[in-house]
Each structure stands twice: as C-alpha cells, then as structure tokens.
N, C-alpha and C positions, 0 to 999 in steps of 0.2 A: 296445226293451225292454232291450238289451245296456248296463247302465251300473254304475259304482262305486260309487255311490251307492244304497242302498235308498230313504233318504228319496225318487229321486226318482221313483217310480213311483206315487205320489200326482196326480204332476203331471202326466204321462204318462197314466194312466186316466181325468183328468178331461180333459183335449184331445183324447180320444181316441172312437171308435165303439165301445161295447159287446162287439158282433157281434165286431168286426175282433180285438179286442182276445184274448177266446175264441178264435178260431179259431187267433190265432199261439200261445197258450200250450197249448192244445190237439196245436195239430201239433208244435211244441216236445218236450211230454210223449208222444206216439207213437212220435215219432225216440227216445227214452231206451229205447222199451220191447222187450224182446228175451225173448219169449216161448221157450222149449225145444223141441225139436221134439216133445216127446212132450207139452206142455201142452194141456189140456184147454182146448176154449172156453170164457171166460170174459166175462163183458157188466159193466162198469162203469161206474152214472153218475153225473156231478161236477154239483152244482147248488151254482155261485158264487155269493156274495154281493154285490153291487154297493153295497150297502147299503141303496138305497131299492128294491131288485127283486133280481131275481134271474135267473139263465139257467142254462141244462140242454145236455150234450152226452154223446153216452155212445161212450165206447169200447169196441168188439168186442176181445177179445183170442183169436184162434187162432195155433194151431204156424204162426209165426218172421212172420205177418200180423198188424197192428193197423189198423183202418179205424176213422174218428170217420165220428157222426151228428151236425151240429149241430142238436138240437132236443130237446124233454122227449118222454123215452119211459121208461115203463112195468116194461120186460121186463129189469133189470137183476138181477143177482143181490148185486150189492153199489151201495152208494151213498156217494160220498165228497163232505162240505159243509165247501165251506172259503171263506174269503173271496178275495179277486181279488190283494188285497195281498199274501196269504199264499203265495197260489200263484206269483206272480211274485216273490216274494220266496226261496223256494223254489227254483224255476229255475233262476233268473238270478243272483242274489244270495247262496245260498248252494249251492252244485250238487254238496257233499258230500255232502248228506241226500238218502238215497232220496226217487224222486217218489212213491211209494206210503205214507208216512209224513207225507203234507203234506193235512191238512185231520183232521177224523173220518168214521172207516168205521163205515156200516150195514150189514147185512144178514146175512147166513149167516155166522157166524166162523170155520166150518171153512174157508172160502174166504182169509182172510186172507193165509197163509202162501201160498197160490197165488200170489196177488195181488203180494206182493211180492218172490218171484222171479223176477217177469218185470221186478226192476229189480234188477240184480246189481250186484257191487260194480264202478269205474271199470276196465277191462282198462289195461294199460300200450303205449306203442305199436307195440313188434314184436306182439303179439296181435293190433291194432285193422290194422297195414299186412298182417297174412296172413289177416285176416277180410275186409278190402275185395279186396283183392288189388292191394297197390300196390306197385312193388318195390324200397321204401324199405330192404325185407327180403326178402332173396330173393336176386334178380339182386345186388342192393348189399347191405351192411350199416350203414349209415346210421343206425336206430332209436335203438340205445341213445347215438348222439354226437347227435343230437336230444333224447332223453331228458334225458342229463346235460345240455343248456343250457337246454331249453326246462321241465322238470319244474316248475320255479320259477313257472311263469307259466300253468299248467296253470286254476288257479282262477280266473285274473283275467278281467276282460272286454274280450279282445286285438282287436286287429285283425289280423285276417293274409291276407296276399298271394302266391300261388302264381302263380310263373309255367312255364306249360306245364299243361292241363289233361289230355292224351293223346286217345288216339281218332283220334286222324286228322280225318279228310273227314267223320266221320259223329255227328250231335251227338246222338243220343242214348250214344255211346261215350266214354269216359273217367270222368275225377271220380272215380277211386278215392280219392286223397289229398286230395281234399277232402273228404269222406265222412268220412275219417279222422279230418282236421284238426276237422272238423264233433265230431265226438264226444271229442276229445280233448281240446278247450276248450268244456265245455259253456257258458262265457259269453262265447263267441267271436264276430266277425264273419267269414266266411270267402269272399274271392272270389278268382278263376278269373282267366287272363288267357289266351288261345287265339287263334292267326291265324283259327281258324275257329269257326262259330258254335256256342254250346255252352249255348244258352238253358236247353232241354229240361233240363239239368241242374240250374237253378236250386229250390233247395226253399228251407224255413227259414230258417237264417242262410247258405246257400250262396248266392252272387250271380257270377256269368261274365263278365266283358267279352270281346267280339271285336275284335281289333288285335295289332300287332306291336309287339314288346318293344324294337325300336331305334328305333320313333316317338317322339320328344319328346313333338310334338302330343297324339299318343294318349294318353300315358301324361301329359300336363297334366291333360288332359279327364279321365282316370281317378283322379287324384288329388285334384282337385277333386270328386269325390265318396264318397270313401272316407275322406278326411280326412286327418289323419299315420295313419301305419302304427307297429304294434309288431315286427311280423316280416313278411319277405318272404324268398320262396326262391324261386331260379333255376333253374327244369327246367324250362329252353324247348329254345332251339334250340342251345344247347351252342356254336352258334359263336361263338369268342374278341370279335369286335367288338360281337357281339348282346349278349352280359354288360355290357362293360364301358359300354354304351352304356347301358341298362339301368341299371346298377349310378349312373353317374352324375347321371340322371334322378331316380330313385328314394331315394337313401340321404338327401338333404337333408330328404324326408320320412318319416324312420323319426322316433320319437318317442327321446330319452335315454334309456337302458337298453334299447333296441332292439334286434333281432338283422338281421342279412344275411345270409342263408345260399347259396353258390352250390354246385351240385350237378353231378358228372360234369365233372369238373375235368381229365380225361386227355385231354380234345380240348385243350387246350393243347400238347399233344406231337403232335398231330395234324397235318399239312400242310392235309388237305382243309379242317381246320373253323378254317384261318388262324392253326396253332399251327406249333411246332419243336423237335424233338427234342435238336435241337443247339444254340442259341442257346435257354438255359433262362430267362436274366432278362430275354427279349425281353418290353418292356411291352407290346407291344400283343396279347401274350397272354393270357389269365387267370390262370397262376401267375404269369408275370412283373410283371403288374401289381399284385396282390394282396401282392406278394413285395416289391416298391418300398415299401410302404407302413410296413412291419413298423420300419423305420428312423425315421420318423415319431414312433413310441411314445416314443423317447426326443430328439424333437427340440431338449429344453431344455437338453439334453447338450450338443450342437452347439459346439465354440469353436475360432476364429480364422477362421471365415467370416463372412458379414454374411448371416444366413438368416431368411427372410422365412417363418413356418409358413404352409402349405395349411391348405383346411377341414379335409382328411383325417383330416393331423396334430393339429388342435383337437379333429376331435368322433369318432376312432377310440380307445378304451382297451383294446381286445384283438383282437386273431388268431390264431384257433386254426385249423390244417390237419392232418386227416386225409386217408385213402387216398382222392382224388378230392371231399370235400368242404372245402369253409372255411365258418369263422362270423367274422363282421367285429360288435363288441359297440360300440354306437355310446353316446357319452356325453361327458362336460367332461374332456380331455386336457391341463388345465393345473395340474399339482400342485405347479408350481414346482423350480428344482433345489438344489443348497447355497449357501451364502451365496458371495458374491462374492468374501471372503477364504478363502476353504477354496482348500487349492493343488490344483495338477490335473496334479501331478505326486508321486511317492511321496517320503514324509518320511523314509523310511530304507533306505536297502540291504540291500537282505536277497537275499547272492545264493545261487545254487542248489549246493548239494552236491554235493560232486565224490568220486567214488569210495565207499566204503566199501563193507559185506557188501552179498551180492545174496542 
C-alpha cells in the first residue's frame, strides 16, 4: 500500500484480495487510533465501497483499546461509507487529514466530536520516544537532531531500517523505536534488524529480520527484500568494526537524499568496543572513520596529487556530528570546482596589522 503515487492504488486493489486488502487498512486505521483514558466506548462501522460490492468491519473504540471485527454488524453507533480509493488514499497518501474525516459519517452527531478525538493531531518525536519508551530521549537527547533532519520526510512514503531492535533474548521485548518510527512516518515502511528473534513484534508496516549487522550475506539477503533504503540507523552493537562493517554493506543501498544515521558513537573512545581514547583519528573506529570522510566533501579541492575519488567522496554531501550521534546525507557530490584558470594562490597581499590601540 506504501507508495508515491495515489494513482497507483487502483492497480494495487485490483491485483489484490478484497478481504486482505480491508484488514491492512483496517489495522493501519487502529494503529492511528489513540482513544483518552477517560473516552467512552464507542463502536464504529466502515462499509467500503469496492464498487461492484461492498464490505463491513467495525471498530470497537474503548480507553487507550481499539479491537476490529471483520464482518457486517449491526450494533454501531456511528457508520462511516467511504470508497476503498478513498480511504487508502487517505492513509497512505495523504496522512495529514484525520482518519476520522475520511469517507461520510452516520449516525448520532453528538458522537462526532468523540469520534474524532481518538485522532489527534501528529505528536513530534520527543513525545512519540517517551510515549513508547525509547531512549532516543531520555538516556540520550537525540530527538530533536532527528527532528531537524528527518521532519522533511515525515509525509513521504520512506523506507527505514533500524539496526538494534533491544530486548535482549526475549522476542516479545523491545520495538520501542520502531513503534515510534511506525507512527512518525505514517507512510512508512519500518523494519527491525536483531541477532535474535523478534518476529512477535512484527504488526503493520513493522517487519524484523534476525541476523547480525557485520554479515555481508545477511544483510545481501535483507536487502534484497527491502529494496534501497531511505534511512537507516545504527543501534546495534555499538562495536566500532560492527558499524563500519555495516555501514559499508548498507550505504550503497540508501536511495540520493538519504540519511545514515549512526547512534552511540562514545564507544569509539572505548577500548572494550575496539575504540581509543588516545589515537582519535584511528579509522578503524567510528569517529575516526566517519571523521576520514568529512575531507572527501571537498575532494575537487584536491591539487598537486593525482587523486583518484571513493564512492564515499561521490555520493556523501553532508556530515553532521553531534554529542555521540552522526548523520551521513547521501547524494551527487560532484559540483565541480573553479575554472582551471582561477589561481590557487591569493592575488594580493594583504598582510596583517601590526600594532596599534587595543
């Protein structure tokens, strides 16, 4: 359902199962819904338009629960009829407009206004990281340098790749931040990547793979099904060879305008996690590597060597580093430099002043 395109969701419901089709937009619109703790049960049913039929699911709405029926029942207190187009159009397609504004409401009007509080306006993501409990905020302060990169790309329909899902050993534990990420791009694709298994967390647009972040292999095999990426973040194992291993698997598949984010960047200074406190632009750390790169940006500078650019150098345009986080902004690093007559030495002397008031 995740795509740029409205037109193509025509094509999409007609290759498609009815049924199947309902239930993802269905559970889609549940996950949106955030009932108050003091809201009243409320039963709402959606009878789609397929065009040659029709199909029925009703949503139960109680304090901070949403359970769907799929099937035609009765006992609604409101009914919402909207076409299939409309509502995937809705969703996915436009995910500013309240879901409770998408189709025509019947039934009781005093109910309305209920109705549509149990879809609040989008929260920003220090809210959504201390409503899951992820400690993007918190422990770190990471949120708002997400924010400011990621805000932009908040509407579109991203793909993105967390590595480290948390929880340990036990797969019903973790998936805060992808919970998160879930809700923060509502026309997101959102998957997981964990040494251990973390299925149970799968809903929606949330999907887990199990493997390790320095497998080539694995991360071929996961790539191949996830497609290019538009952002990926590294909250795995923080150790320095895991990122960079990672990091160089992965970035060939970010998409132009892409993000890279690597996260808990102090085990660089670490010994245990194969960093150093004292040899700071040691590459085979994660600031020192990261930190190589930043020279790159201006590689068309380059004169009186015979230098040959990396990929890095072609498809890096920006490096931002904050306290334990980087964002590497992937894209066309060839803007060319000044003409080949321009000197590369200054046209006039202009020396520095000696003396006078202080």
């Amino acid at each position: 359902m995740i795509t740029e395109h409205p037109a193509d969701f025509d094509q999409i419901i007609r290759a498609s199962d009815p049924d199947v089709i309902l239930e993802v937009l269905m559970a889609e619109l549940a996950s949106r819904c955030r009932p108050a703790n003091e809201a009243a049960s409320l039963s709402v049913q959606y009878r789609v338009d397929f065009g040659a039929f029709q199909r029925d699911c009703l949503l139960r709405i109680k304090s901070e629960t949403v359970d769907i029926t799929m099937c035609s029942i009765d006992e609604s207190s409101l009914t919402v009829l909207v076409s299939v187009q409309e509502l995937c159009a809705g969703l996915f397609a436009a995910p500013e407009r309240s879901p409770s504004m998408l189709g025509v409401l019947a039934g009781d009007a005093s109910l309305y206004e209920d109705f549509h509080a149990c879809f609040p306006e989008p929260r920003d993501l220090t809210e959504l990281a201390m409503f899951y409990g992820s400690d993007k905020w918190g422990m770190h302060r990471y949120t708002p340098h997400y924010e400011f990169h990621l805000g932009g790309h908040r509407d579109r329909a991203v793909r993105l790749l967390e590595i480290g899902v948390g929880g340990h050993r036990d797969p019903y534990s973790g998936g805060a931040s992808l919970r998160m990420w879930e809700e923060y791009f509502p026309r997101g694709l959102i998957y997981g990547v964990d040494i251990f298994d973390k299925r149970p967390l799968n809903r929606g647009r949330v999907r887990t793979f199990q493997g390790h972040q320095a497998d080539h292999g694995f991360l071929d095999t996961l790539l191949s099904e996830t497609g290019e990426l538009d952002i990926v973040i590294d909250d795995g194992s923080h150790i320095n060879s895991h990122v960079i291993a990672s990091f160089c698997s992965i970035f060939p598949h970010l998409r132009d305008g892409g993000l890279y984010v690597v996260e808990d960047v102090q085990t660089s200074y670490w010994p245990g996690y194969g960093g150093s406190s004292v040899e700071l632009n040691d590459p085979s750390a994660s600031m020192g590597f990261f930190k190589a790169m930043v020279d790159g940006l201006n590689y068309e500078e380059y004169i009186g060597i015979d230098y040959r650019p990396t990929y890095t150098d072609l498809k890096i345009v920006n490096i931002s580093f904050y306290h334990n986080l980087i964002f590497v902004r992937k894209g066309d690093n060839r803007e060319g430099t000044f003409p080949a007559n321009r000197p590369r030495i200054p046209t006039v002397d202009i020396p520095v002043p000696q003396g006078g008031n202080s």
